[in-house]
N, C-alpha and C positions, 0 to 999 in steps of 0.2 A: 530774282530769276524771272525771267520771260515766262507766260503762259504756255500751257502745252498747247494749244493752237498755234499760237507765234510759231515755239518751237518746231512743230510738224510742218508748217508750211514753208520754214527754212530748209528741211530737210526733203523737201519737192522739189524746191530747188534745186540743190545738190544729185539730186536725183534725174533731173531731167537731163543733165550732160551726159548721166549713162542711157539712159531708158527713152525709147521714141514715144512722141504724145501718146498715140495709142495705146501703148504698153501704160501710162501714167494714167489716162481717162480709164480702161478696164480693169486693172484693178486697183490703185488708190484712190477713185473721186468720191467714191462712198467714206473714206477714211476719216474717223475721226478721233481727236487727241481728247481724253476724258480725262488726264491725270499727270501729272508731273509732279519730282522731288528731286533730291539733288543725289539719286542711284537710276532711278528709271521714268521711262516714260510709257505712258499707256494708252494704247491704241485700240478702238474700237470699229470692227469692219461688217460688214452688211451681212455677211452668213459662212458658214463657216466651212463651206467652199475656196472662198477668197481667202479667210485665212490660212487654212495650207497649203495653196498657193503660194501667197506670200511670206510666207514662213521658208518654206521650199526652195523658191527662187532666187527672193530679194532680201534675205538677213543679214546679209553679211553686207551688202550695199546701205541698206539702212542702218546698220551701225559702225560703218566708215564714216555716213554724213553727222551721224551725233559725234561721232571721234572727232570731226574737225570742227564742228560747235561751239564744245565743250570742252575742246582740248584735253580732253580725254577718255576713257572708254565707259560708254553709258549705257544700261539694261533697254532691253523693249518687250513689254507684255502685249501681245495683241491678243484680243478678246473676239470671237466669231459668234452666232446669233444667240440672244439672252445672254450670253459671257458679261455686259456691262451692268447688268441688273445684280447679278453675284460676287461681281467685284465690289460695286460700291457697297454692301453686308459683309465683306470681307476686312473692305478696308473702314468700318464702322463711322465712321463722320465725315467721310472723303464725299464727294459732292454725286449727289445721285441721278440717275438718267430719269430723261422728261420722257423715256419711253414709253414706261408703265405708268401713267397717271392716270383717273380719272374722266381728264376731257378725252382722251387717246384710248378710251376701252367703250366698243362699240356694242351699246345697248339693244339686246331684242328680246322675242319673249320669251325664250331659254336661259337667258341669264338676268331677267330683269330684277327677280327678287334678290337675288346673292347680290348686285350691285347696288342696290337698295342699301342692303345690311351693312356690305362693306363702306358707304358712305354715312353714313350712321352711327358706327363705331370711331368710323374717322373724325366726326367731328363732336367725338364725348359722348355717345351714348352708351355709358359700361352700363349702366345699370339693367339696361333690356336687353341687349343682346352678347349676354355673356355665361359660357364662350360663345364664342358664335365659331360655330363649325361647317365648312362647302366644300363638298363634295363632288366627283365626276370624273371624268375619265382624263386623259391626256393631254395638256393642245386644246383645253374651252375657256381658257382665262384666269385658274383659279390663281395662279403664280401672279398674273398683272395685279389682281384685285391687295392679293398681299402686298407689290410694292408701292401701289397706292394708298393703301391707307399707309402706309410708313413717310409716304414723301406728304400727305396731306398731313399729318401730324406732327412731321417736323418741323411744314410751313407755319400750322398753328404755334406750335411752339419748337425753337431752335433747341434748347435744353432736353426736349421729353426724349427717353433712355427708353427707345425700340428697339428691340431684341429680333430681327429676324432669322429663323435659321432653318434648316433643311433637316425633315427628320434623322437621315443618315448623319448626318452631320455632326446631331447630338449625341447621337451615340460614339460617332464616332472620337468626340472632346471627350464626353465623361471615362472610354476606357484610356486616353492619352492622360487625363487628371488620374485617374486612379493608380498607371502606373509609373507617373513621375511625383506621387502627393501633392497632387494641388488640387485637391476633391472639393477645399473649400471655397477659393477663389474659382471654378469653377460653379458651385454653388453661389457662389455672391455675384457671381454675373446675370445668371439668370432671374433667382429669384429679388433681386435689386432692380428689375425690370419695369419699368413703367406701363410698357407694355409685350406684351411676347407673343412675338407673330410665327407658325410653325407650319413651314410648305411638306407634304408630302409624310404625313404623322403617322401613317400607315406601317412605315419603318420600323417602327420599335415595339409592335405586336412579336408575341416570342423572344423577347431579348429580355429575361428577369430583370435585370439589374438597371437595365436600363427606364422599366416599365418604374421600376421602386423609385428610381431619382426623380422622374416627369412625377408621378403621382405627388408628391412632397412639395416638387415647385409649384404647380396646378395648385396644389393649396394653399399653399402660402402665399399666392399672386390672387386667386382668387378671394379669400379672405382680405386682405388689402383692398379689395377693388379693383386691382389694374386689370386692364383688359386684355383676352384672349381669344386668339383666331387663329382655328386650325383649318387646313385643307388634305384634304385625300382623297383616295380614287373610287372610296367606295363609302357607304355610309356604318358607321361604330358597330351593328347589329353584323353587320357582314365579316368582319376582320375577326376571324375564327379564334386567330391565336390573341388578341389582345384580354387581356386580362379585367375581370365585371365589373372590378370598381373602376376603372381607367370607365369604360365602355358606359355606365351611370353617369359618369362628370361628363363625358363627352357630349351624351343627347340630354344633358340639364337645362342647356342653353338655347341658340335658335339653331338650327341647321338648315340647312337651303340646297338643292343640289344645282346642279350646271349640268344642261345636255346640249346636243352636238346643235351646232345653229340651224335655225330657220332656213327655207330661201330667200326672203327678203335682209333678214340679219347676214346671209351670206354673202347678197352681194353689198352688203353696208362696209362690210368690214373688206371687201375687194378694191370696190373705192375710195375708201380709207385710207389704205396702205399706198394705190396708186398715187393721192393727191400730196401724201406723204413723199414718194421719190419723183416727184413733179414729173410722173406720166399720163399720158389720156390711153384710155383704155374705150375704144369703142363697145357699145351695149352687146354686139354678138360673141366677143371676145370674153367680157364681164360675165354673161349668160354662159358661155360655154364652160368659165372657169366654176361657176355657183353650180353648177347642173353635174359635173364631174367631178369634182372635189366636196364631199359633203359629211368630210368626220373631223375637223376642229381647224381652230383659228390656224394655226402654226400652217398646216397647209395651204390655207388662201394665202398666206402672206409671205411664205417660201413660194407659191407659184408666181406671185405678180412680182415678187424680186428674179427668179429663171427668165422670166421673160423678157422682160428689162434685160437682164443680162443679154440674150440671146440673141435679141434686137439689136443691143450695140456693139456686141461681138460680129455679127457678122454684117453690120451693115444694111436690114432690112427692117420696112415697116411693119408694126404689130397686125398680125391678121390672125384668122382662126389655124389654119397651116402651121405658124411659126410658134404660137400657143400652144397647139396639140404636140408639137415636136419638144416642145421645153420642159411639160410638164406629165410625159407621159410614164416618168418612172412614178412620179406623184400619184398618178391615176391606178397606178396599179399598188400602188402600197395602200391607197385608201378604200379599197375594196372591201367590202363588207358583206359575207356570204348571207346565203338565203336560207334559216334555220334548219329546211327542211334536208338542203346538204352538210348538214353538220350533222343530225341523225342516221344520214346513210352512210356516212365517213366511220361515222363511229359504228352504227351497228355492221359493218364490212369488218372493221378492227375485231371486234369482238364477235365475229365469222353470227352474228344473228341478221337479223329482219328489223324492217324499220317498225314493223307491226309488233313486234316484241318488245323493242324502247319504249314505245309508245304503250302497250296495256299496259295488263294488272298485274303479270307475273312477279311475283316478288323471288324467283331462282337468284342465288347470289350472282349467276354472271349478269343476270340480267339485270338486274338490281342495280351492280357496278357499272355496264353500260352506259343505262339509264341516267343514273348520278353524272359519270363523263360526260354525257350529251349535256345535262344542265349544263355545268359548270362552263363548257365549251362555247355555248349559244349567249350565255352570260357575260362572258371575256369577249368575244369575239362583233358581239349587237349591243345594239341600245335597247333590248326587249325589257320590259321589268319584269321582277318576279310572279306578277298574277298572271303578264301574259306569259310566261315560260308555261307557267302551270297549267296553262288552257292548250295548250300543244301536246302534254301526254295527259290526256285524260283527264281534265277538268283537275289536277291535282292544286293544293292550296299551298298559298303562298310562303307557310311556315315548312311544306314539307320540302317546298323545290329551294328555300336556305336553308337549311339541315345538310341536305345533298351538297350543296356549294359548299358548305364547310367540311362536309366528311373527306371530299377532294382533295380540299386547299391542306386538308391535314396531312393527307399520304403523300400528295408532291413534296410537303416538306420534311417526310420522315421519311420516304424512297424514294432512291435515285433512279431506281427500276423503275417505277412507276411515274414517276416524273417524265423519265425520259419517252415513256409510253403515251404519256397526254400531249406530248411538244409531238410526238410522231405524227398523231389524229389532225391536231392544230396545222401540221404543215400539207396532210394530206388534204385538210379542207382546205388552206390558203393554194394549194397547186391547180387548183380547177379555176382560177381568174382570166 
């Protein structure tokens, strides 16, 4: 069988008798073919804009030209932004993307140490940094950092049996094992693991059953030696519902956390990704995108792909004009309020004074208030807990996670009250 690249590039062909250049440079030239078998072919597109798009448009054109290929009727997966990094863990030894590597994860001094570890582990060191646990919020690398150690360690060794998966994930294999009996091969997957890489761990806090199985494998992978790397959005002490012995193995190892980047890390990773879709980005351009954009990678690198787009969509040169225009739903999704309007949102909700959140009252409303304003200011900023604590009255740092946890517990035991904190959340998100 021809490569999926051959393949694909056959099928542009075929393609170009219906479709004018134009329509084929905007949305196929980013197009790439990551996968072929003798049922489907796998396509990987720049973000995932373009893929419903062409899902939309041109499926049925694209699978006319593999019909006359193949002389018969062949599957197409197309994959939209990160989709190639989860395919290739899906499909376990199928050839994995050079996107998340290493040289292609741009170091600053926000994520210097987690990329430290994660190269470190990569190349055998179980013994010190195990597990080795990183933490942070959305959108700062921690997912790259896991497909690099897995693509660096399969370089080292082709054989070594890395286990990447997605917390949901797990959970969601072990209730499909449990209710078709396959609890043990299930079991023999993971803990036969060389190594077991876990994105997004934060998942299986409150899930009993699922906390019993991780707990079991955790030991049995760790007593072995093999190594272990978790990522999640918060650090073990935080995750209210996870269970003490989970929450002890967790912080046994090294932990490291990821915050939002720098400015200079910001514009590293802008002309990063530019030099990557061979565009020049002038300095005011660069600057305007670092200055405006300033809560995680996925953003710098969805704007410098909008732009690009918008540029060769309509036929004009990058300026700051053409920028501001491509990336302004960007700019207002990454807004990040000003704590002090989170306490007035909140003490409005709860018809008090911000002078009320803020003492000593301990009145149950106010009390509950107050807690809300945590938790809110917490979700919403990069503040840490001592600075929280210095905003109502010099409180200390164990009292303002208490509050976060006593929250995180009623959102997930009422839906009243749930839906009460997404109210405040939207009232402070509507003042942008």
């Amino acid at each position: 069988m021809n490569s999926a690249a051959d393949v694909w590039k056959k099928v542009l062909e075929l393609l170009s008798r219906d479709l004018t250049e134009t329509a084929i440079n905007t949305w196929f030239s980013e197009c790439r073919a990551v996968d072929i078998d003798d049922k489907k072919i796998v396509i990987c597109v720049s973000s995932d804009f373009k893929k419903n798009v062409i899902e939309g448009r041109y499926l049925p054109l694209i699978k006319n030209a593999l019909k006359e290929i193949f002389s018969g009727d062949m599957d197409i997966l197309i994959l939209g932004e990160n989709g190639e990094a989860d395919y290739s863990h899906r499909e376990g030894d199928s050839p994995v993307t050079e996107e998340y590597t290493f040289e292609r994860f741009v170091v600053g001094n926000t994520n210097r140490y987690a990329h430290a570890a994660a190269k470190a582990v990569a190349g055998g060191n179980v013994q010190n940094y195990n597990p080795l646990f990183i933490y942070g919020d959305s959108g700062l690398g921690k997912t790259h950092l896991l497909h690099a150690i897995r693509i660096e360690m399969k370089r080292r060794d082709p054989d070594c049996n890395v286990v990447l998966v997605k917390g949901e994930e797990f959970t969601n294999e072990l209730i499909s094992a449990l209710q078709i009996g396959k609890n043990i091969a299930f079991r023999e997957k993971y803990r036969s693991a060389d190594a077991l890489l876990i994105d997004d761990i934060q998942f299986i806090a409150g899930k009993p059953s699922t906390q019993e199985e991780f707990f079991h494998t955790f030991n049995t992978l760790y007593d072995a030696g093999r190594e272990i790397v978790l990522t999640s959005d918060r650090p073990p002490q935080e995750m209210s519902l996870l269970e003490d012995r989970l929450r002890t193995r967790f912080e046994s190892g090294v932990m490291t956390e990821i915050n939002a980047p720098d400015y200079e890390t910001r514009m590293a990773i802008i002309r990063n990704k530019a030099n990557q879709l061979g565009m020049v980005l002038s300095n005011e351009v660069a600057n305007y995108i670092a200055e405006n954009l300033t809560f995680n990678v996925h953003q710098l690198e969805g704007a410098v792909k909008m732009i690009k787009a918008r540029s060769e969509i309509i036929g004009s040169d990058i300026d700051i004009p053409l920028a501001a225009d491509a990336i302004k739903d960007l700019v207002r999704e990454g807004y990040t309020p000003n704590p002090d309007r989170i306490i007035e949102e909140t003490a409005k909700y709860f018809n008090l004074t911000t002078d009320d959140l803020k003492g000593q009252s301990r009145t149950k409303n106010m009390a509950l208030a107050r807690q809300v304003a945590m938790y809110v200011i917490r979700r919403l900023t990069n503040l840490t807990l001592d600075d929280i604590g210095e905003i109502f009255d010099r409180r200390d740092h164990s009292t303002v996670l208490s509050s976060i946890r006593k929250i995180e517990n009623s959102i997930q035991t009422s839906n009243e009250f749930s839906k009460a904190v997404k109210d405040i959340i939207a009232n402070v998100n509507s003042g942008k």
